[in-house]
C-alpha positions in Angstrom: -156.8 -151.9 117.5 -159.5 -152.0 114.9 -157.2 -151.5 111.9 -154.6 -154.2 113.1 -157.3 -156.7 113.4 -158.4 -155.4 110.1 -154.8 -156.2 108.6 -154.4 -159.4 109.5 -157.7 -160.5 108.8 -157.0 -158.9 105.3 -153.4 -160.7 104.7 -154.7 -164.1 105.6 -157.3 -163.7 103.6 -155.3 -163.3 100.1 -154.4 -166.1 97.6 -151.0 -167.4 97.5 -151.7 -168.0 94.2 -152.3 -165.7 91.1 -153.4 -168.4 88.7 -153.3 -171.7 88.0 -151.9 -173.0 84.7 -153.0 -176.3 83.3 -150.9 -178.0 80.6 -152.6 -180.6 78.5 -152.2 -182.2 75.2 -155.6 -183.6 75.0 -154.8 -187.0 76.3 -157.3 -188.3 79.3 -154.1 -188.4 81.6 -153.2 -185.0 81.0 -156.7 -183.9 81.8 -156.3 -185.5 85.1 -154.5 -182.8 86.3 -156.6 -180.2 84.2 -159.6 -181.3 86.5 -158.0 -181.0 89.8 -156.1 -177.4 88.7 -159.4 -176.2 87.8 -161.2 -177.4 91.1 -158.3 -175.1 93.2 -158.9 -172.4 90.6 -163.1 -172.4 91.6 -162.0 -172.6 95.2 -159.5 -169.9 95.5 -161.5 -167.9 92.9 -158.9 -167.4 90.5 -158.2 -167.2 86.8 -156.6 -170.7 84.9 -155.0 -170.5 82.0 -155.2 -173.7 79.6 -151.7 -173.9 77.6 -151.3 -176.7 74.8 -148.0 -176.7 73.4 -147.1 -177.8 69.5 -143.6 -179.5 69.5 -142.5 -179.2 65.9 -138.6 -178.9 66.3 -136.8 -178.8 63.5 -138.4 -179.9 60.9 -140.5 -178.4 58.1 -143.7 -179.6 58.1 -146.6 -178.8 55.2 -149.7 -176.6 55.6 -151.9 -179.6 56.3 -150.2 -181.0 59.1 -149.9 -177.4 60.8 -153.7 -177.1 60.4 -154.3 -181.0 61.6 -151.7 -180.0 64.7 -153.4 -176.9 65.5 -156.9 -178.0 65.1 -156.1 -180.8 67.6 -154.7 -178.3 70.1 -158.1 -176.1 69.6 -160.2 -179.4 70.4 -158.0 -180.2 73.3 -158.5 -176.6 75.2 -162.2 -176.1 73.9 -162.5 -179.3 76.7 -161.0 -177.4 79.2 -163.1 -174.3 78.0 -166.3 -176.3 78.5 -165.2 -177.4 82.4 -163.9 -174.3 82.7 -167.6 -172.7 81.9 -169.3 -175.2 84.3 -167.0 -174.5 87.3 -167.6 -171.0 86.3 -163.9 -170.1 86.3 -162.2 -167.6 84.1 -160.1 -169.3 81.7 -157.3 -167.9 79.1 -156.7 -170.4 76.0 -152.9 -170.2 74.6 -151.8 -172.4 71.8 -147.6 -172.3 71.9 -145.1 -173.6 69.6 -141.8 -174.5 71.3 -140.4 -177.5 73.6 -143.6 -178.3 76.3 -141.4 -177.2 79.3 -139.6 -174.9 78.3 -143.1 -172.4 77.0 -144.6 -174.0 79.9 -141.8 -172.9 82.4 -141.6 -169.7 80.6 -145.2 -168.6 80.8 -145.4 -169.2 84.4 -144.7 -166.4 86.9 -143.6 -167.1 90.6 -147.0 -166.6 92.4 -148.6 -169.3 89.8 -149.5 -172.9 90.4 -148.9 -175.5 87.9 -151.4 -178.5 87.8 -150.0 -181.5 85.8 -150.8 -185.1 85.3 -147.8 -187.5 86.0 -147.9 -188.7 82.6 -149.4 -187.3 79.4 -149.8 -188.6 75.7 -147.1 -190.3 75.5 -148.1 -192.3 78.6 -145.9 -194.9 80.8 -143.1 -194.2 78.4 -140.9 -192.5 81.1 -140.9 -194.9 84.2 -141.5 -192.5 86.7 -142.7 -189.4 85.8 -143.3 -188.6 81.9 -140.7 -186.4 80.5 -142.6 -183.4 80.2 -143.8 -183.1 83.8 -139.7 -184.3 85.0 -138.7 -181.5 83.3 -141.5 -178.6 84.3 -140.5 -180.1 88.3 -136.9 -178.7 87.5 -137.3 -175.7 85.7 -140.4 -174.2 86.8 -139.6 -171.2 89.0 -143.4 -171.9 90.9 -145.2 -174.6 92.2 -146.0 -177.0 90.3 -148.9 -180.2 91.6 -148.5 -183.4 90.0 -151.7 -185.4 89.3 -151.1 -189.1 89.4 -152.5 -189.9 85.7 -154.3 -193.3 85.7 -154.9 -195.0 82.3 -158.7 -195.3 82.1 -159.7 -193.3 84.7 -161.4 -189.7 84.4 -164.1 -188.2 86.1 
């Protein structure tokens, strides 16, 4: 009787989740959701990873503007870092190069948790949801927690 009282006790004590992944692009919207992912990730005691996708496309672009775009990515996740340290959470930095969702979607595993403002850089562009969080909501193969992003507002 001892060891089934020990197994259950055990299961419902695990995570359902492995990590939480927080996709930003530096905007104060998009840390909206970076601020609530993280507060899950200190109270389930798990790992976050930060991701901040470059969207080149196509097109060639110069030396400079690589280094302008990736040096704005590095200030945008050494934020997170620095709430990340606070909260005392473990935190991975990734800087990807790709289509948001699509690296976004593809990073993630099943037994992750996306955090994600409602609207990003590009703000009330899309009238619902902005394009980048629409899209993670049908591709991403875990769950995925949409912030509402308020213009002005951040704790």
């Amino acid at each position: 009787m001892i060891s089934k009282i020990y197994i259950n006790f055990h299961l419902t004590n695990q995570n359902m989740y492995r990590r939480v992944i927080l996709p930003t692009d530096g905007s104060d919207l998009a840390m909206e959701g970076v601020i609530e992912g993280m507060k899950l990730a200190a109270s389930l005691d798990v790992p976050a990873t930060a991701i901040y996708v470059v969207e080149m496309g196509d097109i060639r672009i110069s030396g400079k503007v690589k280094d302008s775009l990736r040096k704005t990515a590095e200030r945008a996740l050494e934020q997170v870092e620095e709430m990340a340290e606070d909260m005392e959470v473990e935190l991975e930095s990734k800087i990807m190069k790709g289509a948001p969702y699509e690296e976004i979607c593809d990073y993630s595993q099943e037994d992750d948790v996306i955090y994600i403002s409602s609207h990003g850089m590009s703000g009330f562009r899309e009238l619902f949801l902005g394009s980048t969080t629409n899209r993670i909501l049908q591709h991403a193969d875990c769950t995925v927690s949409v912030v509402k992003g308020t213009p002005g507002k951040v704790d």
